[in-house]
C-alpha positions, 0 to 999 in steps of 0.5 A, spaced: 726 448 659 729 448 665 735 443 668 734 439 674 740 437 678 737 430 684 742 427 689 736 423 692 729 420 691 729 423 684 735 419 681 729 414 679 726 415 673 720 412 676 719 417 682 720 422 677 714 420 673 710 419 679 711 425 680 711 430 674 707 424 669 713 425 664 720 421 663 726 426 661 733 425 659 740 425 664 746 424 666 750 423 670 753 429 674 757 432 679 756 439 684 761 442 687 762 445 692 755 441 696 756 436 701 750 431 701 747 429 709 743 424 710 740 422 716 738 415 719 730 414 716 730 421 713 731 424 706 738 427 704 739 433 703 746 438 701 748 444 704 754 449 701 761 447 703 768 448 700 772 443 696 767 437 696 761 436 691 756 432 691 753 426 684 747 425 682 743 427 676 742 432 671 735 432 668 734 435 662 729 439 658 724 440 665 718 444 663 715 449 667 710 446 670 714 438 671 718 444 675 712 446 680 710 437 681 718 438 683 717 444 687 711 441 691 714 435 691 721 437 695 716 442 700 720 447 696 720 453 701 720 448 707 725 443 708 729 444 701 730 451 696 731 451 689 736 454 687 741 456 681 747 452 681 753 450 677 754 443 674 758 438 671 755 433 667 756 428 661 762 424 658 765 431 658 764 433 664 761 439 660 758 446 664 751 447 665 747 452 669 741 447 673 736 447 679 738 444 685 734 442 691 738 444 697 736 444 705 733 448 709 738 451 715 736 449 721 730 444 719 730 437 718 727 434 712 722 430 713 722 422 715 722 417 708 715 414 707 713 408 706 716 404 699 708 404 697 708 412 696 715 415 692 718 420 695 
């Protein structure tokens, strides 16, 4: 079981059950060392960047294929790569290593849907 760090679309339970067909616990979390951007009528996405960070969530306990609906999902490999990062998360602020999505240099995720279909 893996951890999922989400910073955009996927902070919402509802999307992620729409995506994966499963609920899973998180918490609030924060990544260093990211920035999030966000263009006007696009998805966020983060990039690498000294002293800032980025919150979110961390999802817990992701199994292997609600981890490829995410993939498929983000157009892992497109707009965003998944990849290993450092974060904190919980009251204690505690450590754990996580997935996260990241964007793509030099490619502009994609324009946001229409509510009626979760992104």
């Amino acid at each position: 079981m893996a951890h999922v760090f989400v910073y955009g679309s996927l902070t919402n339970q509802s999307v992620v059950q729409a995506v994966t067909g499963h609920t899973f616990r998180s918490v609030r979390a924060t990544l260093p060392g990211f920035r999030r951007y966000e263009e006007p009528g696009r998805y966020p996405y983060i990039l690498p960047a000294d002293g800032k960070f980025v919150a979110g969530l961390l999802l817990l306990g992701v199994d292997p294929e609600s981890l490829q609906r995410l993939d498929a999902y983000e157009e892992e490999g497109e707009f965003y790569h998944r990849v290993q990062v450092r974060v904190l998360g919980g009251r204690r602020q505690r450590a754990f290593r996580a997935w996260t999505y990241v964007g793509s240099v030099g490619k502009r995720p994609p324009q946001r849907e229409p509510l009626a279909s979760p992104r």
